[in-house]
Phi, psi and omega in degrees: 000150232231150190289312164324310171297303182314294202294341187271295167341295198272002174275322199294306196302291202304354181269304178337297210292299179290331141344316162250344153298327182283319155332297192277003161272320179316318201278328184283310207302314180324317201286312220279327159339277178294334175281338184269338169302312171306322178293279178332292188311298166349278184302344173306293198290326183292328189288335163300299212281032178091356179266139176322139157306118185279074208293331191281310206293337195277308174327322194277344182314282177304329184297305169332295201298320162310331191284302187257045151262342165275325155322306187292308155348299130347260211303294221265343182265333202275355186254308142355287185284351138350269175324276172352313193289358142293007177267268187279151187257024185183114183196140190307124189241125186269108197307319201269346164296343199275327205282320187296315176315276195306331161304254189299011155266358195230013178299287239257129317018281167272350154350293190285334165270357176042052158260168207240140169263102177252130198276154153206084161290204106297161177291302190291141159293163184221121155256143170230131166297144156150189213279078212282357144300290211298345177284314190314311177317284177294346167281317157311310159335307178278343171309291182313314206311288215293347126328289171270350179262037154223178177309139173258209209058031190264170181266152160217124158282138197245101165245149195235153166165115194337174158194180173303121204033066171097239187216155179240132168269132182242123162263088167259148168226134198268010183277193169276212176237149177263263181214139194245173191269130167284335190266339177264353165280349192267351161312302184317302203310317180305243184004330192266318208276330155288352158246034168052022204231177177209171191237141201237094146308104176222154199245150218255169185283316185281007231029060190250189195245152180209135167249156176240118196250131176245105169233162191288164165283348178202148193275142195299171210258355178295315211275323213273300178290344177303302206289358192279338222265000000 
């Protein structure tokens, strides 16, 4: 299979995934939606039938109903800006929104593996021109591998921090390595090399698996036309 091809399959696999995963939180939020609305209609009819109107509880009720219409909101703008990042295939990127974006598009993934996040951004922005898919892309990636190549209830760590002529993501986990997928570690580099960047695999003090994304401040103009073709 021609790289080209390989990178549109797996650009395709990585929209599906998230797409239907962040959908079924959504889907959570609707259902607690509708459960606390029944509770209310519960309470209406009792209150026809001659019984006092239980006012703090419909207050808490309704405050409950707000919070997750506002969680969906939330969720349905980050899914948006998602979709979106496939209009340009090259564009000025604010690293830690993108990164922040992708932290609650990739919760029930680790969820359904009950690992812990630990965040480390910097205060100062890091912009980078590039493919704000194909990064997403490639940052996701490393989550699963170190996801799938450990035990779960494990920690995994996301640091984003400049460097010289531009920034390194580092995705570490800190268990031991179980098994790691080769074919989705012989991915990255394809995934790196289109963004002008590149990936480093190193183990952790604990033996765990930890990858490292080295990327330019801006994707090279080689880069820039493949993915235009």
């Amino acid at each position: 299979m021609s790289e080209e091809k390989l990178l549109r399959e797996k650009g395709l696999a990585f929209f599906g995934s998230i797409t239907a995963s962040f959908s079924h939180e959504i889907n959570n939020v609707m259902a607690i939606i509708a459960e606390l609305a029944g509770l209310m209609e519960d309470l209406l009819r009792v209150a026809d039938q001659g019984h006092p109107p239980p006012l703090e509880r419909f207050r808490g009720i309704s405050e409950r109903i707000g919070m997750q219409v506002k969680r969906g909101e939330g969720m349905i703008k980050r899914l948006n800006r998602f979709a979106h990042t496939m209009d340009e295939p090259v564009k000025t990127i604010d690293t830690t929104d993108l990164l922040e974006d992708l932290v609650a598009l990739s919760e029930r993934p680790r969820t359904r593996r009950r690992a812990r996040l630990e965040t480390r951004f910097p205060e100062e922005k890091i912009l980078l021109v590039s493919d704000p898919f194909l990064l997403q892309q490639a940052i996701f990636s490393c989550m699963e591998l170190v996801l799938a190549a450990s035990r779960d209830n494990q920690l995994l760590r996301l640091i984003l921090e400049k460097q010289d002529g531009g920034a390194r993501i580092t995705v570490a986990g800190e268990d031991p390595i179980v098994k790691a997928d080769e074919a989705a570690l012989s991915f990255l580099p394809i995934l790196m090399e289109e963004l002008g960047g590149k990936v480093e695999v190193l183990s952790t003090d604990h033996g765990g698996l930890s990858l490292v994304l080295s990327l330019p401040y801006s994707i090279p103009e080689d880069s820039k036309n493949h993915i235009n073709k």
